[in-house]
VEXLUM-295808 format. One record per residue: x, y, z of N, C-alpha, C in turn. Coordinates in pm, 1 decimal, always signed. Atoms other than C-alpha are relative to their C-alpha. Layout:
BEGIN
n_X:n_Y:n_Z:ca_X:ca_Y:ca_Z:c_X:c_Y:c_Z
X:Y:Z:X:Y:Z:X:Y:Z
...
//
This chain:
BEGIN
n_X:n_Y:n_Z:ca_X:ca_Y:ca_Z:c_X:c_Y:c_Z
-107.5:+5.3:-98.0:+8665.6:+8758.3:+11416.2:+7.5:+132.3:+77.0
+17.6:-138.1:-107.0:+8715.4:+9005.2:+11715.7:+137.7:+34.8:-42.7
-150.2:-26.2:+67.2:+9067.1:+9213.3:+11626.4:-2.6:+178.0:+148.5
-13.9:-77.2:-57.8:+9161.5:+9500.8:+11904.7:+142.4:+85.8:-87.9
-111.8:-128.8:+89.8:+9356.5:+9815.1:+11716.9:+62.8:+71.5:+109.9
-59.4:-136.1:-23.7:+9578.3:+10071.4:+11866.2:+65.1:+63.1:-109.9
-35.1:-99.8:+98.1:+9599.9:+10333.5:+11634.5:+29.2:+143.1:+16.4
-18.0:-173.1:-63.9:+9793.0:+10674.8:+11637.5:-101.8:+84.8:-75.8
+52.7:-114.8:+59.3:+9590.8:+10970.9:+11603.2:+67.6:+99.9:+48.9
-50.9:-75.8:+27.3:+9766.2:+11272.1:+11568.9:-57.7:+122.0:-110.5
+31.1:-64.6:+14.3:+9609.3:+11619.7:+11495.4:+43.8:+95.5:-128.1
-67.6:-96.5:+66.2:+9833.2:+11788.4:+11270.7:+165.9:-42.1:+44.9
-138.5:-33.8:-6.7:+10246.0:+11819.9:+11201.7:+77.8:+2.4:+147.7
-65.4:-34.0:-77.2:+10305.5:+11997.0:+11491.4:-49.2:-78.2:+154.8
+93.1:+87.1:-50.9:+10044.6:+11796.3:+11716.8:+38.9:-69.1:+88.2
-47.4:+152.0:-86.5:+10111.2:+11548.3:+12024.6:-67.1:-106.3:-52.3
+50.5:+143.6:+41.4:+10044.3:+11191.6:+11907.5:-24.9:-53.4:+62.6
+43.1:+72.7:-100.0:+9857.4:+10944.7:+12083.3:-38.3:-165.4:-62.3
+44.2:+113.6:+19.6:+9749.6:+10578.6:+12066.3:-158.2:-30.7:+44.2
+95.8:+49.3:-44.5:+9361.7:+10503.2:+12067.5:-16.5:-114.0:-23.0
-1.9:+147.9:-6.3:+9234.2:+10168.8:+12129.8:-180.1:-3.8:-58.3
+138.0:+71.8:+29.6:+8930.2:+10032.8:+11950.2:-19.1:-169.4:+3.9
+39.1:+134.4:-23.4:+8763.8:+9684.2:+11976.7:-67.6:-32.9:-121.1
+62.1:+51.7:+100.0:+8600.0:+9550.1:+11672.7:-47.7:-162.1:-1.8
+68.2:+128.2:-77.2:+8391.8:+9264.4:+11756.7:-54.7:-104.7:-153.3
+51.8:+115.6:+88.2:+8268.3:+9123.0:+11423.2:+92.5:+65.0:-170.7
-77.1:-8.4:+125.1:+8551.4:+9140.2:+11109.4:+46.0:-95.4:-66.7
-13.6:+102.6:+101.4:+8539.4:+8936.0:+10794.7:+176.2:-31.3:+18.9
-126.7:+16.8:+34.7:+8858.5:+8791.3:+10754.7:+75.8:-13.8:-139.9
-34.0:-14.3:+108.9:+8845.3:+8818.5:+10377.0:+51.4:+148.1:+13.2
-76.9:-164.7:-7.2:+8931.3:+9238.2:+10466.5:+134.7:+25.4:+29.2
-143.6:-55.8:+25.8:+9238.1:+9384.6:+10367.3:-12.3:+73.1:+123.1
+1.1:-93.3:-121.4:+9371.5:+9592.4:+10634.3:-51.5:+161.6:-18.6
+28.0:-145.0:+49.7:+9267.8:+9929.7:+10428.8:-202.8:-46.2:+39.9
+103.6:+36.0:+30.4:+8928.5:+9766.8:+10417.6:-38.5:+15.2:+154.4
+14.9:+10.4:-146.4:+8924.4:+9685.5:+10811.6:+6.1:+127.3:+38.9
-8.5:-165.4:-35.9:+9009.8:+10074.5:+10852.5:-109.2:+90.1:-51.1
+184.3:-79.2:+80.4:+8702.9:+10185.3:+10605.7:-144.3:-72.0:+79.8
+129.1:+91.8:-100.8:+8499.7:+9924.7:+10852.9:-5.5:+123.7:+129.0
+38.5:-90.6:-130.1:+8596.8:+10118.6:+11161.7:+27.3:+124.3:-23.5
+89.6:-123.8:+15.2:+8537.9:+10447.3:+11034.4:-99.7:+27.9:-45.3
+125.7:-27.8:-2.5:+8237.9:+10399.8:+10946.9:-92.0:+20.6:+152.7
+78.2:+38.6:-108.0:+8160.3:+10271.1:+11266.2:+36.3:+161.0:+121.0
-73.8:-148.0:-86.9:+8357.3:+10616.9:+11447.4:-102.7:+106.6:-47.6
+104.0:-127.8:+46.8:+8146.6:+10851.4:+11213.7:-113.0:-64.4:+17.8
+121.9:+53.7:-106.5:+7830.2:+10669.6:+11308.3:+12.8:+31.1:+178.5
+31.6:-40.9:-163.7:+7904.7:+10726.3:+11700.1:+38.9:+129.0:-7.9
-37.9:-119.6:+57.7:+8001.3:+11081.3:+11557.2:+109.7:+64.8:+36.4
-108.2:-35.7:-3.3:+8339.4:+11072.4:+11620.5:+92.9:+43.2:-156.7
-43.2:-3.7:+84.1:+8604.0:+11150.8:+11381.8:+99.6:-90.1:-82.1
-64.1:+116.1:+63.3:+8740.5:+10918.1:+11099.6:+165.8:+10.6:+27.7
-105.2:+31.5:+31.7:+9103.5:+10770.2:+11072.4:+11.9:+89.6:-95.1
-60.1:-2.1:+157.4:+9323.7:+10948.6:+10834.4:+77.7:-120.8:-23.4
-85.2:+73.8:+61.5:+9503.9:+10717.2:+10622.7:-31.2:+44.7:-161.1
+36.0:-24.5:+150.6:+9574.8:+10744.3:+10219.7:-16.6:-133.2:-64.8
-17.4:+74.6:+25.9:+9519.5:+10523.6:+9996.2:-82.2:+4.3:-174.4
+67.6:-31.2:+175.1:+9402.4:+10509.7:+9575.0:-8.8:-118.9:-75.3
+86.1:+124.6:+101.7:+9405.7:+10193.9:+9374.4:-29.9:-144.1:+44.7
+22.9:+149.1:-22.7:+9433.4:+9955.0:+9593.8:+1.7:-149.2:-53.6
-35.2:+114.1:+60.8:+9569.7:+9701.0:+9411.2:+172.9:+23.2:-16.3
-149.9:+6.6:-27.9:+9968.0:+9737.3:+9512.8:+54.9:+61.4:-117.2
-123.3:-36.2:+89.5:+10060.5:+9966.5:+9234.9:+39.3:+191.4:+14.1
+0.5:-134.2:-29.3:+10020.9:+10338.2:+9331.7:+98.0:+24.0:+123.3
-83.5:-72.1:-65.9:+10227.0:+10367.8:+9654.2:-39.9:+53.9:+118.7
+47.0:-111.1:-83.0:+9997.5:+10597.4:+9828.9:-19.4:-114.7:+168.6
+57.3:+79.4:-128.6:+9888.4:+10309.3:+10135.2:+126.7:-4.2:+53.6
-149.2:+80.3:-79.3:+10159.6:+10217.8:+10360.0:-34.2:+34.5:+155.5
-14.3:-18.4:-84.0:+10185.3:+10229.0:+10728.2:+27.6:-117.6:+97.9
-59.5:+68.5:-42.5:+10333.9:+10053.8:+10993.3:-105.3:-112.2:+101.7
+38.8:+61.7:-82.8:+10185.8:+9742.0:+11148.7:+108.0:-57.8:+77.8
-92.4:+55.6:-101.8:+10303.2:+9615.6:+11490.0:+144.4:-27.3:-45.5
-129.4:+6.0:+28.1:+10612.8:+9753.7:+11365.2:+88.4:-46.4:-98.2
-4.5:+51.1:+114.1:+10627.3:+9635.1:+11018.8:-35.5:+45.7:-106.4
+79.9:-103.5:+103.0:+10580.7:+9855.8:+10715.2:-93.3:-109.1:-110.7
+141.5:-1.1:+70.2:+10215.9:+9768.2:+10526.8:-31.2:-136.0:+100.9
+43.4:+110.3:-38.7:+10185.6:+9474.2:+10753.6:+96.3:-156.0:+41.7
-114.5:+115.2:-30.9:+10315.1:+9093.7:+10878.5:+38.8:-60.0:-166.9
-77.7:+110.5:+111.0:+10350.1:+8941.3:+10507.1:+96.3:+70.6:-57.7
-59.7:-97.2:+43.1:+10673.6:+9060.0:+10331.3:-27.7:+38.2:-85.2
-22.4:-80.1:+119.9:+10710.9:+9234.4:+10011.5:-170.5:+6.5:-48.4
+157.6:+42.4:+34.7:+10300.3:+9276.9:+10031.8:-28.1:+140.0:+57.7
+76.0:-91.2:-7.3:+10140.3:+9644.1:+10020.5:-107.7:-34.8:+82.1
+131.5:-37.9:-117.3:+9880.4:+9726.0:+10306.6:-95.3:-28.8:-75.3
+104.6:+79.2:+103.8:+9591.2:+9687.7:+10028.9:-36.3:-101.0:+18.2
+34.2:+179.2:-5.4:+9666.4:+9310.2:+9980.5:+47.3:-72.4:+98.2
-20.9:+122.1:-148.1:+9738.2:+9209.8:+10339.5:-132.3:-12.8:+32.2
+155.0:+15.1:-56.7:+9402.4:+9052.4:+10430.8:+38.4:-99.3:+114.5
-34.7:+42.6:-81.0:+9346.6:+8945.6:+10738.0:+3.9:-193.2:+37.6
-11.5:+158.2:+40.1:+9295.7:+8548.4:+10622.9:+144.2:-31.5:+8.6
-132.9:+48.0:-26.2:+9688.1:+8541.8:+10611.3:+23.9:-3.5:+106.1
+6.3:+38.1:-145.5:+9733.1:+8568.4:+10962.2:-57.8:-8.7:+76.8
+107.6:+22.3:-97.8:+9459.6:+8471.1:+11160.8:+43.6:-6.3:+130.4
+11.5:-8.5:-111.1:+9628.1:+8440.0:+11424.7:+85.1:+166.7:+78.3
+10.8:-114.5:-74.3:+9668.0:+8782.6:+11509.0:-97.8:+111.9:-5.6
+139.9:-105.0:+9.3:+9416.8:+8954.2:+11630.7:+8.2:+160.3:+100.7
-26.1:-141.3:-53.0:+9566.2:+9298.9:+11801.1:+101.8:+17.2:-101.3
-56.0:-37.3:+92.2:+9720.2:+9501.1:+11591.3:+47.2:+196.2:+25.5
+14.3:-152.2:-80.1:+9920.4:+9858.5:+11709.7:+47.0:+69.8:-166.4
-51.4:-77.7:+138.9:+9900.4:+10079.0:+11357.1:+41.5:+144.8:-10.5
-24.8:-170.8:+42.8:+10106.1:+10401.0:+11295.0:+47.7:+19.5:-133.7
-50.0:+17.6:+154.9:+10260.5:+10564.2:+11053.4:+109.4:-38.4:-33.7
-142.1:+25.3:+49.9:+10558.2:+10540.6:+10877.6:+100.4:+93.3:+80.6
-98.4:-74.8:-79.4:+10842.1:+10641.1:+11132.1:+106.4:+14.6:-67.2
-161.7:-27.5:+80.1:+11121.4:+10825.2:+10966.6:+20.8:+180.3:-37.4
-59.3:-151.5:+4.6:+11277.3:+11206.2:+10996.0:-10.0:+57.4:-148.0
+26.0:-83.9:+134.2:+11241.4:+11245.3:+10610.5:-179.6:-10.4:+14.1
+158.0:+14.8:+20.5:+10806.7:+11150.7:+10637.8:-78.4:+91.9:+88.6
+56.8:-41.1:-131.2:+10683.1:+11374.5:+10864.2:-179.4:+22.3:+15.4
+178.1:+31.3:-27.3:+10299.3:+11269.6:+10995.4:-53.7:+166.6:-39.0
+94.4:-125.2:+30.5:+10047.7:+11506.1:+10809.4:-130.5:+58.4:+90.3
+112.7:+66.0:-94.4:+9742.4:+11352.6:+11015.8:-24.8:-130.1:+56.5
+18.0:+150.8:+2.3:+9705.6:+11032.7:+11167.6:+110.2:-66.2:-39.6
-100.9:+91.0:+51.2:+9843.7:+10776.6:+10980.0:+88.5:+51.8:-158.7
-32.1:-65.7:+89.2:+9926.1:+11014.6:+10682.4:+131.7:+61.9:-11.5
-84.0:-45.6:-72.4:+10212.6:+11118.8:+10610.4:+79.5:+66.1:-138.3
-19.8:-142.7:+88.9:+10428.9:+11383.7:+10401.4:+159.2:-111.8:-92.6
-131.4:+106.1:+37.6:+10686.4:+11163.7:+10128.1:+36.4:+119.8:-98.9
-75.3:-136.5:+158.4:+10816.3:+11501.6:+9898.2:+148.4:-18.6:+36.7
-151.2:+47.5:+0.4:+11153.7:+11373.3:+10039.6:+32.9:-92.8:-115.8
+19.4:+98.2:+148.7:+11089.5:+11103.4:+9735.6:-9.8:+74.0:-110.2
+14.3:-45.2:+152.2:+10951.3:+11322.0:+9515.5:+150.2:+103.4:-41.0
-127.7:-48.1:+22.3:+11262.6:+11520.4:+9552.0:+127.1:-82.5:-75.7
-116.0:+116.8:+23.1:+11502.8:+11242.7:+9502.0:-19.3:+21.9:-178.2
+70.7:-29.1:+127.0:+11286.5:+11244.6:+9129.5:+37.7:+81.1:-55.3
+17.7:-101.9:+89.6:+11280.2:+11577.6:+9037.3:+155.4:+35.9:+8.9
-116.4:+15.5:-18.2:+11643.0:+11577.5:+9107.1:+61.3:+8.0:-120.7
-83.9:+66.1:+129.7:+11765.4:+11332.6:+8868.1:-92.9:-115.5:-54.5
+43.2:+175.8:+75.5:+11521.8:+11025.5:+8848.3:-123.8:+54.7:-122.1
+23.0:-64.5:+71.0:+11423.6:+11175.0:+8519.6:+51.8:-13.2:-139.1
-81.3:+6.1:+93.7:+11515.9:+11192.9:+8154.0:-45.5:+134.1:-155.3
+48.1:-98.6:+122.5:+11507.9:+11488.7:+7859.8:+31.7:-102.4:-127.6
+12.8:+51.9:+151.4:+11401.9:+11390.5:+7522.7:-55.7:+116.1:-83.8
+51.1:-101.7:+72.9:+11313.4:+11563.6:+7232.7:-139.6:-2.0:-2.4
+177.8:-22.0:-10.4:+10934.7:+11694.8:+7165.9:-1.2:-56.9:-123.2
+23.6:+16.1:+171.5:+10766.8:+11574.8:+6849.9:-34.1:-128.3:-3.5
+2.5:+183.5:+10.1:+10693.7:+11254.2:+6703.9:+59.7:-87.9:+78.1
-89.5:+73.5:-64.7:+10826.5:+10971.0:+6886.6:+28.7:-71.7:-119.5
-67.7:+67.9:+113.6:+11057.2:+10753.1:+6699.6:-53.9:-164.5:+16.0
+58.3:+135.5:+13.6:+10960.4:+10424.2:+6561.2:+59.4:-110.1:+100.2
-98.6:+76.0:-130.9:+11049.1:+10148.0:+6874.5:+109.9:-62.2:-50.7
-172.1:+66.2:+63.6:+11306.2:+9974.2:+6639.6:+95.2:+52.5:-26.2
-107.0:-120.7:+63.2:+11483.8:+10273.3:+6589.9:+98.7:-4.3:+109.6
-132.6:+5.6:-105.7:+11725.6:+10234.8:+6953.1:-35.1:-147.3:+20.6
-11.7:+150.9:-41.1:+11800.0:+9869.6:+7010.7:+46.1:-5.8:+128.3
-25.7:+32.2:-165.1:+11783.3:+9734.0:+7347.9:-54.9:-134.6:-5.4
+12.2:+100.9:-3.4:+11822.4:+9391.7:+7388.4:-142.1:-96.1:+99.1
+107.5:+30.1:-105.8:+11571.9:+9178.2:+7576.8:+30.6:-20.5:+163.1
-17.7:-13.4:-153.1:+11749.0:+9085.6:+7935.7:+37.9:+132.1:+41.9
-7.1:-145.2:-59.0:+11833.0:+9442.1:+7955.4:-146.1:+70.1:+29.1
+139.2:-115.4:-20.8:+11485.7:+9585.7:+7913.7:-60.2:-71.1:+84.2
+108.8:+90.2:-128.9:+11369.8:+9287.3:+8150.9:+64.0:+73.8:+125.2
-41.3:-62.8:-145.4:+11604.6:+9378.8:+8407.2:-24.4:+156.5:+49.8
-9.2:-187.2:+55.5:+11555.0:+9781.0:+8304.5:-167.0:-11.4:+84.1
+95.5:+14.4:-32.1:+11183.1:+9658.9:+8425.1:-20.4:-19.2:+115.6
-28.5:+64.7:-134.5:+11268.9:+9477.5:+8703.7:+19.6:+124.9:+139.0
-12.4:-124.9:-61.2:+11332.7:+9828.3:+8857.5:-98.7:+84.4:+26.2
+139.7:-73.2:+43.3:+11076.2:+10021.9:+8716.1:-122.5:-28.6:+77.5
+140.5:+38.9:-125.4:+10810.7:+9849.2:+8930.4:+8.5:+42.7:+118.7
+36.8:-66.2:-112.1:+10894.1:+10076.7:+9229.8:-112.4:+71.8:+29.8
+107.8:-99.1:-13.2:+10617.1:+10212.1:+9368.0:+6.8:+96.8:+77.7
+11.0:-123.4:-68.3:+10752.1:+10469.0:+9592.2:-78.0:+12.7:+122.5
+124.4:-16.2:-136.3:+10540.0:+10389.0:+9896.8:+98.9:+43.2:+100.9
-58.7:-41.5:-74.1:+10849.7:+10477.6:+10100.3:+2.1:-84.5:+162.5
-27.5:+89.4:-102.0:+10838.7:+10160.6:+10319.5:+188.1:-44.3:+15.5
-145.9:+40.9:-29.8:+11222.7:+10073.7:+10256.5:+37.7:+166.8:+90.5
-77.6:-103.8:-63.5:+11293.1:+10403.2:+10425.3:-65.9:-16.9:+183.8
+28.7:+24.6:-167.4:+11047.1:+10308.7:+10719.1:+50.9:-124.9:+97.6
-83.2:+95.8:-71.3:+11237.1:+10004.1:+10771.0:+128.0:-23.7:+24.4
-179.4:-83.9:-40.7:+11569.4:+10108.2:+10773.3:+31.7:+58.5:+114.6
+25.1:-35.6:-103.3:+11702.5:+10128.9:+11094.1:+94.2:+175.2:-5.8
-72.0:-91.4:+52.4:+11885.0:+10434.7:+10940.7:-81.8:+95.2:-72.8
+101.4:-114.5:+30.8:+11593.0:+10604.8:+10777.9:+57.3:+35.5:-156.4
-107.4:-34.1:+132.6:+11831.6:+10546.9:+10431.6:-144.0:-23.6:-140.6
+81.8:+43.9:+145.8:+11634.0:+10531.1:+10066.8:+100.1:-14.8:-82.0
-122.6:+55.3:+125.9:+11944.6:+10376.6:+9878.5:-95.1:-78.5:-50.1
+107.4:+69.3:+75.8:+11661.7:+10123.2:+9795.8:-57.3:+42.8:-121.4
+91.6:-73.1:+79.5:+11445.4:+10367.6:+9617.0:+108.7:+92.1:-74.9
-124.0:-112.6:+101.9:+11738.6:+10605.5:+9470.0:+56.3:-113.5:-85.9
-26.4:+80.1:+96.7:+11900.0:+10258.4:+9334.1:-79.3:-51.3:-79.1
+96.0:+34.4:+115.7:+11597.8:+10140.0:+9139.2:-53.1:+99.7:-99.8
+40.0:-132.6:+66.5:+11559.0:+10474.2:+9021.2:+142.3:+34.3:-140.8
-57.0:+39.1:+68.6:+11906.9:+10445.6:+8880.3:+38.7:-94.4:-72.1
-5.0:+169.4:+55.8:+11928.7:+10096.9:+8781.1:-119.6:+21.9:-120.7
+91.4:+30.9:+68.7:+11632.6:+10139.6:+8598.2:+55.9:+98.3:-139.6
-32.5:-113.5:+105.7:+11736.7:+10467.5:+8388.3:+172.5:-50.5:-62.2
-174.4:+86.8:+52.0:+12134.4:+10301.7:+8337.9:-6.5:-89.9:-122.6
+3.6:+58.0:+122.7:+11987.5:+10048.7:+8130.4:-72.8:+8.9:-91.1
+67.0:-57.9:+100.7:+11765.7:+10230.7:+7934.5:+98.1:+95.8:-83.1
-95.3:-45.9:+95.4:+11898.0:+10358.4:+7605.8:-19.7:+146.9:+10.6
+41.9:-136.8:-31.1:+11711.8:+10705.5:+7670.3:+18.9:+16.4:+116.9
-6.5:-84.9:-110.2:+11862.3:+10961.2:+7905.1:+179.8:-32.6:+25.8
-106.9:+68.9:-27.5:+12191.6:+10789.1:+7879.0:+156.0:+112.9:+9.5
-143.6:-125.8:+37.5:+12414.5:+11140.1:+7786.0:-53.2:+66.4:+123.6
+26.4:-59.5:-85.7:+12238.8:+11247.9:+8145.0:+82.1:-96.0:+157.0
-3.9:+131.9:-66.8:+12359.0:+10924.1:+8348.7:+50.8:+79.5:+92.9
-91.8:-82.6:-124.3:+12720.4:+11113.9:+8568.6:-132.0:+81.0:+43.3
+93.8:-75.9:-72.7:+12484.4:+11383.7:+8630.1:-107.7:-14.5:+89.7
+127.8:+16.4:-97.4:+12183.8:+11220.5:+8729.6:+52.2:-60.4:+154.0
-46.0:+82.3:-120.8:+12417.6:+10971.6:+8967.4:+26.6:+112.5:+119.0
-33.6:-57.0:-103.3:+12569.8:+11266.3:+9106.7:-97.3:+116.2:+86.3
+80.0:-51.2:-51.7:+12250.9:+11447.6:+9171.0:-71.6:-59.8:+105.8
+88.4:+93.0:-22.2:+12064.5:+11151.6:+9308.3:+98.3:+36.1:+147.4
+1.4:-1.0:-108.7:+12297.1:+11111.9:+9547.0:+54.5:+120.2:+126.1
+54.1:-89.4:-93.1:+12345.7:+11443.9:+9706.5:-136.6:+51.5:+37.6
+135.9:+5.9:-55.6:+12010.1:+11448.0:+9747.2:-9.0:-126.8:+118.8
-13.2:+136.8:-190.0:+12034.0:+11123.4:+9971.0:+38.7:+43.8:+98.8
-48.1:-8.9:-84.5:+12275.4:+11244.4:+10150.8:-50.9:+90.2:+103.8
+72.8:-64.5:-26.8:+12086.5:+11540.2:+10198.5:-159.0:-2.6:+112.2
+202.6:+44.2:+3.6:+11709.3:+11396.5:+10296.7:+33.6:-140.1:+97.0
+55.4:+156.1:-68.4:+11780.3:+11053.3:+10429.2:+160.8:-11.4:+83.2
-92.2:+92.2:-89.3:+12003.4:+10844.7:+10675.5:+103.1:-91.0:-113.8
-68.6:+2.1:+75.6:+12327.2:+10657.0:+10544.3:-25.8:-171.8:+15.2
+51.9:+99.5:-0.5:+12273.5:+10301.9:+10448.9:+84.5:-136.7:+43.0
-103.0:+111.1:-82.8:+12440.2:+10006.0:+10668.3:-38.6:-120.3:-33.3
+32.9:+98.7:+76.6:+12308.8:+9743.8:+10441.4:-64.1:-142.5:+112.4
+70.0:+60.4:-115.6:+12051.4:+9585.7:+10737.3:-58.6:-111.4:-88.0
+77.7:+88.9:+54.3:+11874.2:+9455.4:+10462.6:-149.8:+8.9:+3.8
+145.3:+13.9:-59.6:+11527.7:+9512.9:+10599.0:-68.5:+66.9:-122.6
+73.6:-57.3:+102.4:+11458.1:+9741.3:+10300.1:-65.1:-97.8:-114.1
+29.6:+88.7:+111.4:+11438.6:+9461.6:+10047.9:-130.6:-120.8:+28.9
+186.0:+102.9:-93.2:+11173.2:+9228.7:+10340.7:-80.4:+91.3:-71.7
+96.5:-85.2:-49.5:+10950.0:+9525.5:+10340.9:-5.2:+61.6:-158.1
+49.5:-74.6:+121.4:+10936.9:+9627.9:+9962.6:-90.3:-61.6:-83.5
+99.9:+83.9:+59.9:+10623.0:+9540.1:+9815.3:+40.6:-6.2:-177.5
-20.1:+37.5:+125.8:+10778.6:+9533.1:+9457.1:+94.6:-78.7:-20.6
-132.3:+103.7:+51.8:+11057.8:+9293.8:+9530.2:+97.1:+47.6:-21.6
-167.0:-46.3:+25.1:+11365.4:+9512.2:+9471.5:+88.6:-3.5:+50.1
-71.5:+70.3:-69.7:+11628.0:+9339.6:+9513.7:+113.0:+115.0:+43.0
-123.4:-75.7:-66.5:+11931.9:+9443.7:+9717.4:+83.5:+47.0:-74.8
-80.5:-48.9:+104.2:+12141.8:+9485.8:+9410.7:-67.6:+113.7:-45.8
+20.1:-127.0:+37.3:+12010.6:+9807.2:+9366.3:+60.4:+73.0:+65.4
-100.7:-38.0:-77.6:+12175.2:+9933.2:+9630.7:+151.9:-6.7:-29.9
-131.1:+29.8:+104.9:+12521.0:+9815.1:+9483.8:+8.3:+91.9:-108.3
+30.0:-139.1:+111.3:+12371.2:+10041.4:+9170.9:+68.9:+169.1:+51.3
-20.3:-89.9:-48.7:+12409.0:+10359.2:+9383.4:+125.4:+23.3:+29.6
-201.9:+5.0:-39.4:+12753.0:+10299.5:+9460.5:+99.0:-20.8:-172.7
-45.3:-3.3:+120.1:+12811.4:+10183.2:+9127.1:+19.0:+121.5:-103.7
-18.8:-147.7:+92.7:+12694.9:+10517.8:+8938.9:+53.3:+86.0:+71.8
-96.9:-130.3:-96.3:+12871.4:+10749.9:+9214.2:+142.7:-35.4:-55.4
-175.1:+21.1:+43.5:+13205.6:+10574.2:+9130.7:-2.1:+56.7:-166.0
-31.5:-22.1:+110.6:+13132.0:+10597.6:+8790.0:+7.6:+121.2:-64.6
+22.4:-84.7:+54.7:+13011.4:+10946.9:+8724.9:+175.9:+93.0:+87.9
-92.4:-47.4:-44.6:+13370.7:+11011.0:+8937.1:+101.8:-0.3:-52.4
-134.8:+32.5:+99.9:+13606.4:+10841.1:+8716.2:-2.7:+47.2:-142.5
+37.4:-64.9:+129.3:+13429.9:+10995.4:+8395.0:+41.8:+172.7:+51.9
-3.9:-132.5:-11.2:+13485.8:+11320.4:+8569.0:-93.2:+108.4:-11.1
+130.1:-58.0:-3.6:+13225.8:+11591.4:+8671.3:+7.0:+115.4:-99.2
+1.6:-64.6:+113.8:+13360.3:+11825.0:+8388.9:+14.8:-83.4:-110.1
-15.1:+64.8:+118.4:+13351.5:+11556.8:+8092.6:-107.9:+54.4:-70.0
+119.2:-61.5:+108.3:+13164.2:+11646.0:+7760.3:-161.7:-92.3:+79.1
+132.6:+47.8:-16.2:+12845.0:+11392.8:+7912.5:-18.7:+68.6:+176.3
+24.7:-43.5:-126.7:+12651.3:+11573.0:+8181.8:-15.6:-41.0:+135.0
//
């Protein structure tokens, strides 16, 4: 299939950005869109131009690192589907395609389609976190945690951090990614004497780093792990709570 790209290239940080246009005249339609991008840079460093940046590592929707915006759509047209596993067999019928990066005041373009997410890792080193003791670990039967808790405790846990709910937000918000971060650690039995603290860290850091969240919804289309909107609710939930426990109570 023939497929016409516009893709930003962009030099560096500080850099003017531009849109080049390539033509690609013969592309399998079994190729992922990461795959279609390793096609035409081959074909760029063969006419001895210089390759696309883009990132990308396991390629199989669990690392995070891929993402970028198609015709205005973070990783692509299918929803909750990482750039990786969009191949172009799902929509055949589009065959132009304008790819940048992830637009959003916390990401700021490294190269290309690359782009800088330590606004996330911040959020993390924050609070989305938990101290335990060193040493042996304790036998798993030793803290009881029921089973729909550790499902739902899971159900969270599968963020991958690619930082698409923040590129689809017309607000530039990561309540998405800060609530699965808490949701997930709330119902885990470890970290639990850290909870007020972490809530109230988490979210001055939001407030800090990201846009404020007007519940558009678009974050939950565009998240390739499915996390639902009730995570968002989470974030609001542990702010009230670590308020009414009080920020001087014996739990931190």
């Amino acid at each position: 299939m023939k497929v016409t790209l516009d893709i930003w290239r962009q030099d560096g940080p500080d850099a003017e950005g531009y849109f080049e246009t390539h033509v690609m005249e013969d592309v399998e339609p079994e190729l992922s869109l990461l795959e279609m991008l390793d096609q035409l840079n081959d074909e760029i460093v063969g006419a001895g131009g210089e390759p696309i940046v883009f990132e990308s590592d396991c390629r199989e929707g669990v690392c995070g690192c891929c993402g970028f915006l198609v015709n205005g759509k973070p990783h692509g047209p299918l929803a909750n589907t990482p750039a990786c596993r969009q191949h172009l067999r799902s929509f055949p019928e589009v065959t132009h395609f304008t790819i940048e990066p992830f637009r959003s005041a916390a990401f700021p373009v490294i190269r290309d389609l690359a782009i800088d997410r330590s606004a996330l890792d911040e959020l993390v080193q924050a609070a989305g976190h938990v101290n335990v003791m060193t040493g042996t670990a304790p036998d798993a039967d030793t803290v009881p945690q029921d089973h729909l808790t550790s499902e739902q405790a899971m159900d969270y846990a599968i963020c991958i951090g690619c930082g698409a709910c923040v590129a689809a937000c017309p607000n530039g918000s990561a309540m998405l990614f800060a609530g699965a971060k808490l949701a997930h650690l709330a119902k885990m039995p470890q970290g639990r004497q850290e909870r007020s603290r972490r809530a109230r860290k988490m979210v001055s850091m939001l407030d800090e780093n990201f846009g404020p969240c007007s519940l558009y919804g678009e974050c939950a289309v565009s998240c390739p792990a499915g996390i639902s909107l009730a995570a968002i609710a989470t974030v609001n939930k542990e702010r009230w709570r670590s308020v009414l426990r009080g920020c001087h109570s014996r739990e931190n």
